[in-house]
C-alpha positions as CSV (number, residue, x, y, z in Angstrom):
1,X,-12.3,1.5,9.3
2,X,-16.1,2.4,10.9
3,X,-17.8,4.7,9.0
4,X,-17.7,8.2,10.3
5,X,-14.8,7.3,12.4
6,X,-11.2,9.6,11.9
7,X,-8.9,7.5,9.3
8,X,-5.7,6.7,11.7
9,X,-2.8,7.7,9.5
10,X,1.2,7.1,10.1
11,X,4.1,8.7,8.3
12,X,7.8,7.1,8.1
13,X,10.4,9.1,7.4
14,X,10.3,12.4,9.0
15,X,12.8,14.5,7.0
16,X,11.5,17.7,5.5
17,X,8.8,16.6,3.4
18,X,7.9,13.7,5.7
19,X,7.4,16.4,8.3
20,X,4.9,18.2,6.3
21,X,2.9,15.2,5.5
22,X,2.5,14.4,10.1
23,X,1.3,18.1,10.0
24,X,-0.8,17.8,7.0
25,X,-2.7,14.6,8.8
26,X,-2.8,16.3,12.3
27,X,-4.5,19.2,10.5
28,X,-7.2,17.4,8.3
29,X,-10.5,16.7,9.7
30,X,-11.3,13.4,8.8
31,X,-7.3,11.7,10.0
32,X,-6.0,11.4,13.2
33,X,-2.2,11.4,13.2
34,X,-1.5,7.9,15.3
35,X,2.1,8.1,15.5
36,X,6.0,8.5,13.2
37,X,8.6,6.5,12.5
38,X,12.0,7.7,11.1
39,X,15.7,5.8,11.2
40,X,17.0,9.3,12.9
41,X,15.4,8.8,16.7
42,X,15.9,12.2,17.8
43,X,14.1,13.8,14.5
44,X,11.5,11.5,14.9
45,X,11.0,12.0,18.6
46,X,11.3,16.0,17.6
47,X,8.5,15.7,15.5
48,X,6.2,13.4,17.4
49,X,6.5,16.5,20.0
50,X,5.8,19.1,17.8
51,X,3.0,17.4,16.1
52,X,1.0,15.7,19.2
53,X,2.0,12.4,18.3
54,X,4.1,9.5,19.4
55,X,7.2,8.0,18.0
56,X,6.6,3.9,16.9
57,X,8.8,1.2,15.8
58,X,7.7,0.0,12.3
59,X,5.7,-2.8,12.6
60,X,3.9,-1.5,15.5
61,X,2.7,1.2,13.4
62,X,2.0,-0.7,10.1
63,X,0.0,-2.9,13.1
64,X,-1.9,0.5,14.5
65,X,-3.1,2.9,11.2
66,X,-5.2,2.5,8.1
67,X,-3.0,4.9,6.0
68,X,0.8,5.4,6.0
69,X,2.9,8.0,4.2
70,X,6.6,6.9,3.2
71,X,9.0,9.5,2.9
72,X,12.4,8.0,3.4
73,X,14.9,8.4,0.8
74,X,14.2,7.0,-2.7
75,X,16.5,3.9,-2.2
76,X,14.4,2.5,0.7
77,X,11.1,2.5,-0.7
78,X,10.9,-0.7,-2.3
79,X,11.3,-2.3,0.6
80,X,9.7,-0.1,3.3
81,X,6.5,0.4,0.7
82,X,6.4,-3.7,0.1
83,X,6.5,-3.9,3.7
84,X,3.6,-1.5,4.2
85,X,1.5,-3.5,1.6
86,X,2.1,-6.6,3.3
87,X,0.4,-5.5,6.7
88,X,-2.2,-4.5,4.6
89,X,-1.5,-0.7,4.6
90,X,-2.6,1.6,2.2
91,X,0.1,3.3,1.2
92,X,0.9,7.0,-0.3
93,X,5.0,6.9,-1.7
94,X,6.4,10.1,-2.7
95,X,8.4,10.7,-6.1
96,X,10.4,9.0,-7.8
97,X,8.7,6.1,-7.2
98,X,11.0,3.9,-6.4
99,X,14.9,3.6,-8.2
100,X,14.4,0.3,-10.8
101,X,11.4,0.5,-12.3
102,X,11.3,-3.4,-12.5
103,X,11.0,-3.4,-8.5
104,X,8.1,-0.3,-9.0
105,X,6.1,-3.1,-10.8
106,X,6.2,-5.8,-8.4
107,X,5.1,-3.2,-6.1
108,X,1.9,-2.5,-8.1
109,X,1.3,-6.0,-8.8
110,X,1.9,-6.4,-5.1
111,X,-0.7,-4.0,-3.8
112,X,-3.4,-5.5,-6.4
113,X,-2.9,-8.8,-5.4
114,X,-3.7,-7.3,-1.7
115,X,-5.9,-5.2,-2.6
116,X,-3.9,-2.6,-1.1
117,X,-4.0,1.4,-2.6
118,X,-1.1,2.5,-4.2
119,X,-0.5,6.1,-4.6
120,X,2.2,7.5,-5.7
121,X,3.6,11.7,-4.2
122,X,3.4,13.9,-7.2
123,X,1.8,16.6,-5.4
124,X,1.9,19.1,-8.4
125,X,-1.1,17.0,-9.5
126,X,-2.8,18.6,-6.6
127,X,-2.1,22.2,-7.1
128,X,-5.5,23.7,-7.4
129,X,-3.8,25.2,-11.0
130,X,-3.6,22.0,-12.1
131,X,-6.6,20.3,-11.0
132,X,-8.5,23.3,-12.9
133,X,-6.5,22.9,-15.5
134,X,-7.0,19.4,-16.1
135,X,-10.9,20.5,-16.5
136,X,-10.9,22.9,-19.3
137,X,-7.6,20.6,-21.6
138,X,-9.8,18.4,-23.4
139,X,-11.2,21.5,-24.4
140,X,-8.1,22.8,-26.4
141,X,-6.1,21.3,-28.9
142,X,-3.0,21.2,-27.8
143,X,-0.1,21.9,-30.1
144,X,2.9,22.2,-27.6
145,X,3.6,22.4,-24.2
146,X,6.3,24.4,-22.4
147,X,7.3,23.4,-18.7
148,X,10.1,25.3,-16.4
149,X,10.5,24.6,-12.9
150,X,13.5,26.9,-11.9
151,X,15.6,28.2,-8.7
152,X,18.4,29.0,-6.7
153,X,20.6,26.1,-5.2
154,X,19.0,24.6,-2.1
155,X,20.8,24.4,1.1
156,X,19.7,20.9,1.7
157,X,22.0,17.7,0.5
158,X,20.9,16.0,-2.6
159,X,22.0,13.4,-4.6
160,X,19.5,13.6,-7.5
161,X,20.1,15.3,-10.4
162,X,18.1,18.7,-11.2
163,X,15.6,16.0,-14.1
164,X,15.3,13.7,-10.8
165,X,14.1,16.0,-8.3
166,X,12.5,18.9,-10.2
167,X,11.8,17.8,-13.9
168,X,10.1,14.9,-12.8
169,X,7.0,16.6,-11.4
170,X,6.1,18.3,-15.0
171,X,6.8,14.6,-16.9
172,X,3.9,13.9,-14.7
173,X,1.9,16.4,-15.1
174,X,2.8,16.7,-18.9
175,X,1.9,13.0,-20.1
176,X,-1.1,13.3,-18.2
177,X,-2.4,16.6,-20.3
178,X,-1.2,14.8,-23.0
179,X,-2.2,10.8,-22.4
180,X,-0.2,10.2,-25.6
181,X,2.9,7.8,-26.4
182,X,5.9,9.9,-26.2
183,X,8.3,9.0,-29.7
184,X,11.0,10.9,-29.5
185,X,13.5,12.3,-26.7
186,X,16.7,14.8,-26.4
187,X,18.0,15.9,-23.7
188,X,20.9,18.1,-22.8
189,X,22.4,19.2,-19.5
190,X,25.5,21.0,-17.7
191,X,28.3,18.9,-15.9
192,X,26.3,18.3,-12.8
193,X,23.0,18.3,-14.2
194,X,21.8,21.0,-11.9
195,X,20.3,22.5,-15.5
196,X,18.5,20.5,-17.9
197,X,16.8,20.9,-21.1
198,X,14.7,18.0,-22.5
199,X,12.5,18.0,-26.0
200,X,9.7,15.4,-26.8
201,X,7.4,14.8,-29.2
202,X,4.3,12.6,-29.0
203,X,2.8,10.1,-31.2
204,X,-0.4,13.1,-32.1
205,X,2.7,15.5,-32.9
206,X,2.7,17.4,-29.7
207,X,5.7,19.0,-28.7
208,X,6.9,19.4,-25.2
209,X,9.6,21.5,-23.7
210,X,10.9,21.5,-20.0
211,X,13.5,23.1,-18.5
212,X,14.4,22.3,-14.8
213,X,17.1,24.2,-12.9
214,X,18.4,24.5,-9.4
215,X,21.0,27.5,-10.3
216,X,18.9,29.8,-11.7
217,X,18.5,33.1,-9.1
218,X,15.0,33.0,-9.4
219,X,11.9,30.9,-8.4
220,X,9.8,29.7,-11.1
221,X,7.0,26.9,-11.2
222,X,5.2,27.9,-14.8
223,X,3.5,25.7,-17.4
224,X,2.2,27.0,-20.9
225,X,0.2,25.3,-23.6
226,X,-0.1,26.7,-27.1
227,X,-3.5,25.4,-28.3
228,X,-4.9,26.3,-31.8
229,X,-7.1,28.5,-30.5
230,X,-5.6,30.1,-27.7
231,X,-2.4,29.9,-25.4
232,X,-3.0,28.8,-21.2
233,X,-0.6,30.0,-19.2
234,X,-0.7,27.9,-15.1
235,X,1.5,29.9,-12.6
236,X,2.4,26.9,-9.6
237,X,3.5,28.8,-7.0
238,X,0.7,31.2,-7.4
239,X,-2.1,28.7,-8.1
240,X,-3.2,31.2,-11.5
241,X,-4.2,30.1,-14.8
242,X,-4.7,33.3,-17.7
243,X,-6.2,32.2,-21.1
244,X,-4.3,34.4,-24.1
245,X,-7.0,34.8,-27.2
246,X,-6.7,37.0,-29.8
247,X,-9.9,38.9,-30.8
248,X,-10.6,39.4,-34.7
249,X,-8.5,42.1,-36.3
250,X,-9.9,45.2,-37.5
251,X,-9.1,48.3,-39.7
252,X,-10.2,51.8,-37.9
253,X,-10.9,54.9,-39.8
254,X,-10.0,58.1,-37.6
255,X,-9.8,61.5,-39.0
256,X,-9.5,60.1,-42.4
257,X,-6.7,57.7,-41.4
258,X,-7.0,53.9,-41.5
259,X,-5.2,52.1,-38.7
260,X,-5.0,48.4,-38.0
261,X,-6.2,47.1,-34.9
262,X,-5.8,44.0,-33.0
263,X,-6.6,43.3,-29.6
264,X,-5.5,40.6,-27.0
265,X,-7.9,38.9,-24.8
266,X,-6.8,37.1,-21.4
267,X,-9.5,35.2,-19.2
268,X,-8.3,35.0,-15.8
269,X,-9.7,31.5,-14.6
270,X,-10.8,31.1,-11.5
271,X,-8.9,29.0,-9.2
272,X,-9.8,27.9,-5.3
273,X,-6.5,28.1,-3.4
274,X,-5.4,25.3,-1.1
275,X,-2.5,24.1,0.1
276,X,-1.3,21.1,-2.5
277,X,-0.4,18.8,0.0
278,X,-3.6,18.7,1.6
279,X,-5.7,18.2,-1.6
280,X,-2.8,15.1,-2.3
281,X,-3.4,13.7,1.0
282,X,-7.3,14.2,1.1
283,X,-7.5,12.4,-1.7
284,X,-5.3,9.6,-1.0
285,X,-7.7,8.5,2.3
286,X,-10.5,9.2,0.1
287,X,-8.9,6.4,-2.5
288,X,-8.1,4.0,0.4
289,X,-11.7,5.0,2.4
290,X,-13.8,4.2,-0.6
291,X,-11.8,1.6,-2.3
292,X,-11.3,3.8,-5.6
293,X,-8.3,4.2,-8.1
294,X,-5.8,7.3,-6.7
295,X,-5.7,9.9,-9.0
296,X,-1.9,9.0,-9.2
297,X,-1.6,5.6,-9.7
298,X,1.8,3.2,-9.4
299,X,1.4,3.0,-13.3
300,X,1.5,6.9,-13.4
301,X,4.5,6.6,-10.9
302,X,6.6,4.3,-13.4
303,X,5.7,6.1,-16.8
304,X,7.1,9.4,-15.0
305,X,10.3,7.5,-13.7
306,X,10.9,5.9,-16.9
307,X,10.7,9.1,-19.0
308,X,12.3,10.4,-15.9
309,X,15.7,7.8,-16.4
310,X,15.7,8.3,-19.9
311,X,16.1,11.8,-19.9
312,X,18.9,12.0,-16.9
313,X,20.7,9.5,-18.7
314,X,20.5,11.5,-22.0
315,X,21.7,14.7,-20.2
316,X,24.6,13.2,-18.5
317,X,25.7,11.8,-21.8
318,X,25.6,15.1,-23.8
319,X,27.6,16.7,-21.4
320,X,30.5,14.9,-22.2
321,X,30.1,15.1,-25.8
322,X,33.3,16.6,-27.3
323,X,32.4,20.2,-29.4
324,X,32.8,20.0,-33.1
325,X,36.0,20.4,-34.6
326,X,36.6,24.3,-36.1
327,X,35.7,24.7,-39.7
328,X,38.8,25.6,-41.8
């Protein structure tokens, strides 16, 4: 890449996130959009059109652009993200990862051996609430952490579980407040896992909640932490953080009569609203421009897919587990 020059970016896989990232790169000012590849020609060939693009086989595009998204479904990444690596292409993946985490790691030892970046899509990283939010954490100190990402069913097919495609993003986000090993995990979920609930607790004694749903007939995207000192409160979907403290009590004398008074304080922190993907994508040319780590790593990638497994697997299992028998 020349200095100065417009980084030449290429997405493959053009379903409904894929087509997000071809727009994202057609709208930022330092990529030029050089072409899409999907398995489906007529969706790519769609989007090339709507886009200002062209449609490419594979290798000719890995053999044309400096930065590639992949956005195919989960069980093709390995092999479409090892063949990116081996032209030389820096590489953005989105969530999960990849399926087997033991694959995910040849991938990262892959890319370092090429020197290849290796980023990994957990765009809640990049909502503007959590990148301010990440600021102001060390901070606080942290006693527990509460994470629900609800809504309504989606009229899209799926095969992951509500922990797969939903819970995922606050793992991520929640080890990375935390940066702690986790000890202990519960899980618990309905028969098709379309409602989970998991517990952890890290090795400092932090707690952590989350809650993911895609039955619940209501939006939500809302992350709390109760701190010692105070309680944060991050609103996703409306890129808002509000700091709860409590100012000191006080007894006040009126007409003779002594009241208690106690008064709650919330900071409304001010947040710079942007669209998440194109902070995620910005920053992953910025990584593979400049040669320096992403901000979401393949490491970051495989400790949320491994919490990820461990907790679909629990709430699968505890939905089979037979009620206790009736006391007499």
């Amino acid at each position: 890449m020349s200095k100065g020059a417009p980084v030449h970016a290429g997405v493959i896989g053009v379903g409904t996130m894929g087509q997000n990232h071809a727009r994202v790169y057609r709208e930022l000012p330092e990529t030029a959009l050089y072409g899409v590849y999907d398995a489906d020609r007529d969706r790519a060939a769609q989007v090339a059109e709507t886009y200002g693009t062209a449609v490419a086989p594979m290798g000719e595009l890995l053999d044309a652009v400096d930065v590639v998204s992949v956005a195919v479904p989960t069980q093709y990444h390995y092999e479409t993200v090892r063949e990116c690596i081996d032209a030389g292409v820096d590489v953005l993946v989105e969530k999960p990862f990849v399926e087997d985490p033991a694959k995910g790691r040849k991938l990262v030892e892959f890319a370092a051996e090429r020197g290849v970046t290796l980023q990994v899509g957990h765009i809640e990283r990049f909502n503007p609430a959590t990148r301010k939010l990440m600021e102001i954490v060390d901070d606080l100190e942290i006693i527990a952490v509460d994470a629900r990402r609800l809504g309504p069913p989606i009229d899209r097919d799926i095969d992951d579980t509500a922990v797969m495609d939903l819970m995922i993003h606050d793992l991520d986000i929640v080890t990375a407040l935390v940066d702690d090993e986790v000890t202990s995990v519960d899980a618990i979920g309905n028969h098709d896992v379309d409602y989970a609930a998991a517990n952890l607790q890290f090795d400092s004694g932090i707690v952590a909640q989350l809650t993911a749903s895609r039955v619940t007939q209501e939006k939500e995207r809302q992350l709390s932490l109760s701190a010692k000192r105070c309680r944060v409160k991050v609103d996703y979907i409306e890129q808002t953080i509000e700091i709860h403290r409590q100012s000191l009590p006080e007894y006040v004398e009126e007409d003779g009569d002594v009241t208690y008074h106690h008064e709650n304080i919330v900071e409304r922190v001010s947040v710079e609203k942007r669209e998440p993907l194109k902070n995620e994508l910005s920053a992953f040319v910025e990584a593979a421009t400049e040669g320096t780590e992403p901000v979401v790593t393949g490491e970051d990638g495989l400790r949320a897919l491994r919490l990820t497994r461990t907790i679909d697997d629990l709430a699968r299992e505890r939905t089979s587990v037979d009620p206790p028998a009736p006391t007499q």
